[in-house]
N, C-alpha and C positions, 0 to 999 in steps of 0.2 A: 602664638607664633609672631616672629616680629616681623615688622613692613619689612620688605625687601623694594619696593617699587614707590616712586612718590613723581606724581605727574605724568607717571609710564615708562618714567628713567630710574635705573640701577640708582642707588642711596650716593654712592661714590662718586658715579656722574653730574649728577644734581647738586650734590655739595662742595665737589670742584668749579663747578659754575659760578655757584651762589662765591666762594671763593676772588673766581674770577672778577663777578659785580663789583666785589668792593676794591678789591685793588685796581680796577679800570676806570670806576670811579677818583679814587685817588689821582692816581699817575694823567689819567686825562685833563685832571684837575689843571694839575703841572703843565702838561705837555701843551694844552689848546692856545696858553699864553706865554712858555718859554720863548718862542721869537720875538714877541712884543718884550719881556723883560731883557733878553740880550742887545737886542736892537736900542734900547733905553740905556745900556751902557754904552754905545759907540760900536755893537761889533758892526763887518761884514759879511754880506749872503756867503762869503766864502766861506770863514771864521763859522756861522750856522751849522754850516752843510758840516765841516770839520769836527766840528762839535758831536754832532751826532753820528757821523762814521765812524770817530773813533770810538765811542761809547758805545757802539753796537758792536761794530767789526771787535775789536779787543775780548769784551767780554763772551763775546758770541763763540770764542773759542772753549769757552768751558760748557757750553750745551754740547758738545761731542763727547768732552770727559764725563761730564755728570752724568750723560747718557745711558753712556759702554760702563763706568760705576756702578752705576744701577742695577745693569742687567749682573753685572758681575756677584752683588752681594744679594742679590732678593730683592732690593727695597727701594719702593718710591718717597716714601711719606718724611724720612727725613733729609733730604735735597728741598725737600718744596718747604716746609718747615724753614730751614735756612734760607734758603731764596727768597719764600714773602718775608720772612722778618728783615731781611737787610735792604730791602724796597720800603719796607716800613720804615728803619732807624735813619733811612737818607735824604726821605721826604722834609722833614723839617731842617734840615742842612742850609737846602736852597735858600731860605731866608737870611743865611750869616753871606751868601756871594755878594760881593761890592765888583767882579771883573771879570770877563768872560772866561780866564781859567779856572776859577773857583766852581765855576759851572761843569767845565770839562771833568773835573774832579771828582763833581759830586753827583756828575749821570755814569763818570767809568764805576762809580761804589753801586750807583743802583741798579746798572744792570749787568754787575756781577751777578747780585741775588736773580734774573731774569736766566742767565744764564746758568743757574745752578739749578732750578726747579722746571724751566719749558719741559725737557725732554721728558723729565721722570713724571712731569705729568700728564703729560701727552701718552705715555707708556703706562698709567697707573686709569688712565680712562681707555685705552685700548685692553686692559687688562678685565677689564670690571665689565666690559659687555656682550651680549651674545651677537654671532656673525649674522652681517646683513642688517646689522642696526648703529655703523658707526658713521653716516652719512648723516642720521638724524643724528647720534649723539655730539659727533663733531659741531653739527648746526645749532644743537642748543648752545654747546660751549661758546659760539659764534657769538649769537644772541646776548648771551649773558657777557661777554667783553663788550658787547657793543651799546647794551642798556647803562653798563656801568660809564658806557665813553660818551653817554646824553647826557645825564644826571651830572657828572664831573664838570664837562666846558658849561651846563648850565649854572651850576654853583659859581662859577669862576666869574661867569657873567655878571650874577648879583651880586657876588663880593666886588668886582669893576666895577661897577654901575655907582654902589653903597658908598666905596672907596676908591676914587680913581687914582689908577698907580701906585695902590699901597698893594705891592705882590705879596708881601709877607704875609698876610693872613689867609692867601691862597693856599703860602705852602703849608702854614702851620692846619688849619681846617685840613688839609688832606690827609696828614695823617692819622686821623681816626677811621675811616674808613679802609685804610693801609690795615691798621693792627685788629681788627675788626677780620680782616681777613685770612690773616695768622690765625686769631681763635678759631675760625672757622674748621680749618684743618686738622690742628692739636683734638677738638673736641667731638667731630663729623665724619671727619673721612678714615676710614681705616688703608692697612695694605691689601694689596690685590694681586703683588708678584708671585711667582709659582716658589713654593717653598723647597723644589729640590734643587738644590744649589748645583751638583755634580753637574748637572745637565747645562744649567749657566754658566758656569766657569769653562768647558766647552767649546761654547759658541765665539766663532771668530766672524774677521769680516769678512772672509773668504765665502762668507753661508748667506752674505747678501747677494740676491739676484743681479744680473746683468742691468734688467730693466731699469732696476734702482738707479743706478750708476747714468746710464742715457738719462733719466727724469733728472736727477742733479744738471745737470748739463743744461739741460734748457730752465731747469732754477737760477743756474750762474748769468746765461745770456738775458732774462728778463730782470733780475733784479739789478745787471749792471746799468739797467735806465731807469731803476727804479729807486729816485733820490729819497731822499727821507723828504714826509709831507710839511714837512717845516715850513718846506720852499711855498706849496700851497697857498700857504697862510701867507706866506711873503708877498705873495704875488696875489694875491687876495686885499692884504692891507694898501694896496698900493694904487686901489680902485677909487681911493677917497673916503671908504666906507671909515665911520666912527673904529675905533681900535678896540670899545667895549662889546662891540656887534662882532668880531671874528670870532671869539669860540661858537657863535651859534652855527657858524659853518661846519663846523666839525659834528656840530650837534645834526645838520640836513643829512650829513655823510653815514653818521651810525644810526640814525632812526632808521633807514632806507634796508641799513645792514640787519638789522633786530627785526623789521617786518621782514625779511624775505628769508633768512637766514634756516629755520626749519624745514619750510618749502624747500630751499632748495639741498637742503642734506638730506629729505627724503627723494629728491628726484634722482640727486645723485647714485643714491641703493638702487634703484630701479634703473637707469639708461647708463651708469657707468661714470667716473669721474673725469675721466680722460674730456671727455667733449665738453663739458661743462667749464672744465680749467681754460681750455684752447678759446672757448667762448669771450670768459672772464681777460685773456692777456689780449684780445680784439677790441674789448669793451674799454682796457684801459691805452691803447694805443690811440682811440678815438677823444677821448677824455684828455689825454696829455698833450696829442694836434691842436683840438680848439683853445688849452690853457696858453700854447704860445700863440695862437692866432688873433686872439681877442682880447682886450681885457676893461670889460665891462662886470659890471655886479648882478643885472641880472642874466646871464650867460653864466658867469660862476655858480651861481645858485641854480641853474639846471644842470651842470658839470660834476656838483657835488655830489649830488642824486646819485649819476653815474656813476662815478666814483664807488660811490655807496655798492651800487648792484656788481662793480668786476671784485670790489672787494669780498663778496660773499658768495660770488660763483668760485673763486679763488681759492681762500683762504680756511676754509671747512674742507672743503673737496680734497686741496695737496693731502692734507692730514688725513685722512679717508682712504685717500690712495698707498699712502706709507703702508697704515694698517693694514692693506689687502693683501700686497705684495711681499712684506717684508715677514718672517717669520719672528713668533711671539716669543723666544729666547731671546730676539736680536732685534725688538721693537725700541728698548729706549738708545739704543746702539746708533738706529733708523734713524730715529727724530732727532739724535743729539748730530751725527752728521750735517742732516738736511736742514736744520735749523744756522750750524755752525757756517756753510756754505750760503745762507739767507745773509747771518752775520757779515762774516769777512768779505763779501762782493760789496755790502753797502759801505767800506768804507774808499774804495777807486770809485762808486757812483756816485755817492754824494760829494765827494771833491771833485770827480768832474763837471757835476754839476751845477757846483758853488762855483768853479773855474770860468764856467761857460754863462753863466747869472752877471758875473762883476765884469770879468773880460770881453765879452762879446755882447750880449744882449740878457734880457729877462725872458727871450721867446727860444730862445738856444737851448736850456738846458729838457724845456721841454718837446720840442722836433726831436730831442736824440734819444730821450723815453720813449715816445712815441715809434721809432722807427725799433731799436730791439724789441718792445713787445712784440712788431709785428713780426719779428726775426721768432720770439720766442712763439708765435702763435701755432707758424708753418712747423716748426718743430714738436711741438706736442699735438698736431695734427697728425706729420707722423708717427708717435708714439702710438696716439690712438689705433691707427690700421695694423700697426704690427701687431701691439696687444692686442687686437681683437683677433686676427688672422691667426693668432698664435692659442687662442682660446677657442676657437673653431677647431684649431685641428689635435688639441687636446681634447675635446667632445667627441669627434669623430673616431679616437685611438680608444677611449674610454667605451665608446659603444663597439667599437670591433673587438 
């Protein structure tokens, strides 16, 4: 009889993980030092911030198609198959950029592939688990992005350290652990979607809840002060700290995320995701105040931490909450939505962002993250009371 279970998780959950480890390793690789390399060609925090709004927001609109595709033909495994391979084929790109378009170029190529595999695999790990266990399964998956986004700014380090300013061997090293995570898939994970298609072809969006639809809504209000962490880094480097010492910051951020990350997706099954999220957009309102209040290094290094913990009361949990509410015909439908709505708000946040960094101060862009979170908090506050009021008295109809 063959393992079905490995660590106490479904084969497909585990292997989309271990998946995950490597391409987070990879991309983190990238990501911990792309502001120091653009910054090295003359960009601006604007130009930054543009950079990566467009590269989200654009591609982010195919997380809704690849989504509702998915659900449409059966199949998660080849969306993700294409998605990490073309994360893979763009990693070593970055090394041929000599000007901050060449960069915009070659992060709109990579997270197309981001954009073609999130949902179906958000959809292919909600598919693969039994109910009341995707709070921890999300939280593994958590974990494992966030182990691979230690390992990543720390290699980046040593190759800074080894070679100062030679990025090129950043990018080229990373992609082995990019194609490493393509094999993963091709030879590990199998499909998991329901094989009667009639029933999927079906399903529209008219079959997603109300609730759904209010949850987006306070997704739109926090993410639109929620710039890409570039800035972070920006505003980090700007403390005097050595420039081979900021990926470790990224590294304080996801240890923080990978210790607490299963804790909190089982606490999640247990007391509900709603409170936990409302918690997580509090926790970064406070984190975003002191980033413009202060700008000291050791303050940042206790802001990181934080950082760290709203990202994993967050970030597990939304996806959690998809899965509960959303039905399992119209789960990669769900994610490709929710995600595509993540996308496309981050590109008016991160240019207002960049806007308010050059034009007014370095402490602007952070008071205006800081005050929607707090906007998003009150909001998913209320979500919580309805949802619960509304699940009282479906228990009370159920026992009469």
């Amino acid at each position: 009889m063959k393992k079905k279970h490995i660590y106490g998780l479904k084969k497909n959950a585990f292997f989309v993980g271990l998946t995950s480890f490597f391409t987070d390793t990879s991309t983190k690789m990238v990501y911990s030092i792309m502001p120091l390399f653009l910054l090295s060609m003359g960009a601006s925090k604007t130009t930054i911030s543009l950079i990566e709004g467009i590269a989200e927001s654009t591609a982010s609109l195919l997380k809704a198609v690849s989504g509702y595709w998915s659900d449409r033909i059966g199949k998660n495994k080849p969306f993700m198959i294409i998605g990490y391979g073309i994360t893979a084929l763009a990693t070593p790109l970055y090394a041929l950029a000599s000007m901050p378009v060449h960069i915009l170029f070659f992060r709109f190529f990579e997270r197309i592939g981001k954009g073609l595999r999130t949902a179906p695999r958000d959809s292919l790990i909600s598919a693969s688990i039994k109910q009341g266990e995707a709070g921890k399964t999300f939280g593994f998956q958590k974990a494992m992005d966030n182990s691979g986004a230690i390992i990543g700014p720390l290699i980046a380090f040593l190759l800074l350290y080894l070679f100062p300013l030679n990025y090129t061997n950043i990018f080229l090293f990373a992609t082995i652990p990019a194609l490493l995570g393509v094999l993963t898939i091709i030879f590990f994970i199998k499909e998991a979607k329901p094989k009667n298609k009639e029933n999927t072809n079906r399903a529209s969006l008219k079959q997603l809840p109300k609730k759904f639809y209010f949850f987006l809504v306070i997704i739109f209000v926090f993410t639109l002060g929620n710039s890409a962490d570039a800035l972070l880094l920006v505003k980090t480097s700007e403390t005097g700290i050595d420039n081979s010492y900021i990926p470790f910051m990224y590294i304080l951020f996801n240890t923080v995320s990978v210790i607490l990350a299963i804790p909190i997706g089982k606490l999640s099954d247990k007391i509900g995701r709603e409170k936990l999220i409302a918690l997580g957009f509090f926790v970064y309102a406070v984190v975003y105040y002191f980033f413009g209040r202060f700008n000291t290094i050791g303050i940042f290094f206790f802001l990181f931490m934080l950082y760290g913990l709203y990202s994993t009361l967050v970030d597990s949990s939304q996806k959690a909450l998809i899965s509960d509410i959303v039905g399992k015909d119209l789960r990669g439908t769900g994610y490709g939505i929710y995600h595509a709505v993540l996308g496309i708000t981050l590109l008016p946040a991160s240019l207002i962002a960049g806007l308010l960094y050059d034009r007014v101060n370095s402490n602007a862009p952070f008071y205006f993250g800081s005050a929607m979170a707090l906007i998003a908090t009150v909001l998913m506050t209320v979500f919580a009371i309805r949802n619960n009021k509304k699940n009282k008295a479906n228990m009370v109809h159920n026992i009469l």
